[in-house]
C-alpha positions in Angstrom: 14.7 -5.2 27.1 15.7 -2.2 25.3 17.0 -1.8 21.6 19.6 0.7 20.3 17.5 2.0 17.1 20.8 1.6 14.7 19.6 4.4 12.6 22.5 7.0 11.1 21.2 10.8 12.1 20.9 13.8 10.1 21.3 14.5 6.3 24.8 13.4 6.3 24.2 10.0 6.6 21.9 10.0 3.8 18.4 10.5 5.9 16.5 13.4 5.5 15.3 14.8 9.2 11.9 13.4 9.4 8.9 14.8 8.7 5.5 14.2 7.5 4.7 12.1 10.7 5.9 13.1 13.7 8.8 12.1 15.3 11.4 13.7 17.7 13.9 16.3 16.5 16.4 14.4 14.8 16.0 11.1 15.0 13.0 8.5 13.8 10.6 7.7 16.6 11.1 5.4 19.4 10.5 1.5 19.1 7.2 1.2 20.4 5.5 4.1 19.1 2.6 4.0 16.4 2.4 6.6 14.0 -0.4 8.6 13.3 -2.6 9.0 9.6 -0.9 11.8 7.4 -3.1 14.9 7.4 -5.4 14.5 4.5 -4.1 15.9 1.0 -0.8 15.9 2.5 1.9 16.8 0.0 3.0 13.6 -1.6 7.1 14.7 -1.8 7.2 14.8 2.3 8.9 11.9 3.7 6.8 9.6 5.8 8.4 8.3 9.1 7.5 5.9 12.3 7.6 2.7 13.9 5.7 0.2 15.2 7.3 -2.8 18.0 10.3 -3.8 16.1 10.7 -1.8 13.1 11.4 1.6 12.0 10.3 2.6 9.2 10.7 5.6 6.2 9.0 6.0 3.1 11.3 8.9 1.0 11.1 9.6 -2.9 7.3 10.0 -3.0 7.4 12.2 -5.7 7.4 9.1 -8.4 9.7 6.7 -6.9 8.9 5.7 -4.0 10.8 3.2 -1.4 10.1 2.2 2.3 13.0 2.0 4.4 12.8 -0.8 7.4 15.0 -0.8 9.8 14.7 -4.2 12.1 15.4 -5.2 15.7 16.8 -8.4 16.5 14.3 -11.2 16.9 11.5 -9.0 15.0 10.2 -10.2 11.6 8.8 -8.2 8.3 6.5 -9.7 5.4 7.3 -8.5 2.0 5.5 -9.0 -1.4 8.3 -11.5 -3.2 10.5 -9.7 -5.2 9.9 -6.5 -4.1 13.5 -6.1 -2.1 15.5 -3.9 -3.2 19.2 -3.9 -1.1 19.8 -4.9 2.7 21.8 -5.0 5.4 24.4 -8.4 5.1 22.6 -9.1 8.4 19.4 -9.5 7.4 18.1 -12.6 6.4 15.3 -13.2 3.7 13.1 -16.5 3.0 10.6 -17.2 0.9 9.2 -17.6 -2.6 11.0 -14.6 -4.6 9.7 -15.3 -7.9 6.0 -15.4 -6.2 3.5 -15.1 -9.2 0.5 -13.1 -7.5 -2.3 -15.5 -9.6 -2.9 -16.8 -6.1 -4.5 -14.0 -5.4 -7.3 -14.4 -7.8 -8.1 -18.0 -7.2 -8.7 -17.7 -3.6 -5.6 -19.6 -2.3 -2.9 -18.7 0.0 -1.0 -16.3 -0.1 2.9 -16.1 -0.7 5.5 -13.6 0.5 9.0 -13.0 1.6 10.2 -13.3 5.2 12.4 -10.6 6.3 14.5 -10.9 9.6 17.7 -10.4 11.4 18.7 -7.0 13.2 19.6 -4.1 10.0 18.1 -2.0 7.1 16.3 -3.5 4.3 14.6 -0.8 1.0 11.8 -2.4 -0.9 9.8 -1.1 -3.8 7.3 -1.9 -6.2 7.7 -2.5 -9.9 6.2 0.2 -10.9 7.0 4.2 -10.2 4.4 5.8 -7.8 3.7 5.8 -4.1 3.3 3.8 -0.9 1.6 4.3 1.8 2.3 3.3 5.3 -1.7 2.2 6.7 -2.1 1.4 10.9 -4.4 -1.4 11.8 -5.8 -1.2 15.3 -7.9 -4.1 15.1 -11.5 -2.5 14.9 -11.9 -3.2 11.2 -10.9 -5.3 8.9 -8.8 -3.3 5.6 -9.0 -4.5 1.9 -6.8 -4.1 -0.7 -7.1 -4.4 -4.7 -5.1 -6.9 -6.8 -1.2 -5.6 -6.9 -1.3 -2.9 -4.5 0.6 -5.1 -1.8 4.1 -4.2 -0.7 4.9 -5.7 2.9 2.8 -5.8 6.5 4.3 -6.5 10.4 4.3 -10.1 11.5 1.3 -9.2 13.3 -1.3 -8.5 10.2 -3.2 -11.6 8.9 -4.3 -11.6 5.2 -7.0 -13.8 3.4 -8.1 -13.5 0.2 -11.7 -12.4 0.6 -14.8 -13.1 -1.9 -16.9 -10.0 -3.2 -19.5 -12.4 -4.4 -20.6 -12.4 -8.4 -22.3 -9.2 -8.6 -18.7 -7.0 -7.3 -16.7 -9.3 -8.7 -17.9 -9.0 -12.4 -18.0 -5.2 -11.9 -14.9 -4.4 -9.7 -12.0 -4.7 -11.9 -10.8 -6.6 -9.1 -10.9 -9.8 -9.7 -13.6 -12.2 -8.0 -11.0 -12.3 -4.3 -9.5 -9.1 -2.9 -7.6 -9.5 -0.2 -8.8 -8.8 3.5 -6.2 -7.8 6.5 -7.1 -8.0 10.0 -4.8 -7.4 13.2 -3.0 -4.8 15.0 0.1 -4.0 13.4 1.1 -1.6 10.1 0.1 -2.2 6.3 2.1 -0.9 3.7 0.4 -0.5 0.3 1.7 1.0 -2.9 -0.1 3.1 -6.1 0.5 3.6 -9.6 0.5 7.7 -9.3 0.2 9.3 -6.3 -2.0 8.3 -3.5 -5.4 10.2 -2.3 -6.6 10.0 0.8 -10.3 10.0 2.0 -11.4 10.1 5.4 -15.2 9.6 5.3 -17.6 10.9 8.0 -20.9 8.6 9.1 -23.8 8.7 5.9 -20.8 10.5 4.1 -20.7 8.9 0.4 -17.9 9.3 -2.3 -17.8 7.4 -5.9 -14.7 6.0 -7.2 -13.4 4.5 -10.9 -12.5 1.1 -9.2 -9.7 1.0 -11.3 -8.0 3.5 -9.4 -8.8 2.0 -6.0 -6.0 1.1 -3.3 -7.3 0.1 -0.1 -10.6 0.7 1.6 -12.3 -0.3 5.5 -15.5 1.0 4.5 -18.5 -0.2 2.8 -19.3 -0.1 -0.8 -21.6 -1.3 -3.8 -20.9 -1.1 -7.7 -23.1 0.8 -9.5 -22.9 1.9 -13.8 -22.7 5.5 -14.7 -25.3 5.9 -17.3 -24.8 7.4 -20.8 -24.0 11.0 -20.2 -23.2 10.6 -16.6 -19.9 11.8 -14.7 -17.9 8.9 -16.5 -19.5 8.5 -20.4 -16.5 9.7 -21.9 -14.8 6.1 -20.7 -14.4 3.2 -22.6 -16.6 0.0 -22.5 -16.9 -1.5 -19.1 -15.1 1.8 -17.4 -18.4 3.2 -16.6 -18.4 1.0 -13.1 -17.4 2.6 -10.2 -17.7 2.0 -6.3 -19.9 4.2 -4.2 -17.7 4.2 -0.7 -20.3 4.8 2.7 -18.9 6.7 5.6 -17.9 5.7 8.4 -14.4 4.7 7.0 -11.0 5.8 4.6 -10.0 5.2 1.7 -6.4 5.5 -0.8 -7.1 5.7 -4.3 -4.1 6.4 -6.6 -4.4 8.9 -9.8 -3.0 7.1 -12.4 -5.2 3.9 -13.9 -2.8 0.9 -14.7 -5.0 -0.3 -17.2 -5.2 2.8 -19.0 -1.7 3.5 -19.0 -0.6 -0.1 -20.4 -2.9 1.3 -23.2 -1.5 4.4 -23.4 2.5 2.7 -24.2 1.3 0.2 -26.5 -0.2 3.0 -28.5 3.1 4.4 -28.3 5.4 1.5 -29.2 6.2 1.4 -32.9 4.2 -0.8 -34.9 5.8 -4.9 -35.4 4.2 -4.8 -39.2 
């Protein structure tokens, strides 16, 4: 059973030609296809295009503001963080817990989202201006994801929150659960900032401020920068970071949410 793809072509109708991923002349890829990884240290203002079974997807205004464009096929479904839609199609159909607190994620329990479905377009974005990016499982690994960074998966991907144990937990800056996604299907996850990509080889190492993490498939362990080390200059408690191993990828963003709530209270006028 075939599927017309219902997208508008060309610039006039408000889409962009596609580029970034592949995808034929004109038009978005075909229902079906999977997408390949972004070239590494890709510019971050190049649209993002593909599809996978029974969405197509687009993720445009990378330069700050970024928004994922779906595009769904009758009978197929799309998982959304709650609150997180933006405008759709009268045709589409949404369920689920909107006002979805994500606490849940840091006890351990189950997780909460919106259920998108019914053929049409539907634009979704974080709360806060950065990026997203659009992460292909195939089922050989597991991917994890910090607190927040969550923005909407196909129907295929299952999620559990996943314990670091004590020892990460107290020094990751996220939270004693992260949460774990298995399957075959496509993640998307969002930053504050723009995203960085790593693609590590096998035995290939690379140290990140964990408050800047995104998502990861690769092993890790916490370790504290010593006085007068590559992160002294940091406040109290920001001299952890992660210490990624090869084989494996990993999206850090560039802006660190904790230091930029810092940086606008210092900014707001005093209450006294």
């Amino acid at each position: 059973m075939s599927y017309s793809t219902g997208f508008p072509q060309g610039p006039a109708a408000g889409y962009p030609e596609p580029q970034g991923y592949p995808a034929p002349q004109g038009s978005f890829p075909p229902p079906g296809a999977l997408t390949p990884d972004p070239p590494q240290g890709a510019s971050s203002s190049v649209n993002i295009t593909g599809s996978y079974e029974g969405i197509q997807f687009k993720i445009g205004h990378r330069d700050s503001n970024a928004v994922l464009y779906c595009r769904l096929q009758p009978g197929y479904e799309l998982l959304s963080r709650p609150g997180s839609m933006v405008a759709m199609d009268a045709s589409v159909q949404i369920q689920g817990k909107v006002n979805f607190s994500f606490k849940k994620m840091l006890t351990g329990g189950d997780l909460a989202f919106s259920h998108l479905f019914g053929q049409g377009e539907v634009l979704l974005a974080p709360e806060t201006w950065g990026d997203i990016a659009a992460i292909r499982l195939d089922g050989s690994v597991p991917w994890f994801f910090g607190k927040h960074a969550y923005l909407a998966s196909t129907r295929e991907i299952v999620m559990n929150t996943k314990s670091q144990g004590l020892g990460k937990a107290f020094f990751s800056g996220h939270g004693l659960f992260t949460v774990q996604a298995t399957g075959v299907g496509m993640l998307f996850v969002h930053s504050v900032g723009a995203i960085i990509t790593r693609n590590l080889q096998p035995g290939e190492s690379w140290v990140v401020n964990n408050d800047h993490l995104v998502a990861w498939n690769c092993q890790y362990h916490v370790e504290k920068i010593q006085a007068g080390g590559l992160l002294s200059t940091l406040k109290t408690d920001e001299g952890l970071v992660c210490r990624f191993q090869g084989p494996g990828t990993v999206y850090i963003m560039s802006r660190n949410p904790e230091q930029l709530i810092h940086w606008i209270a210092e900014k707001l006028p005093s209450r006294d």
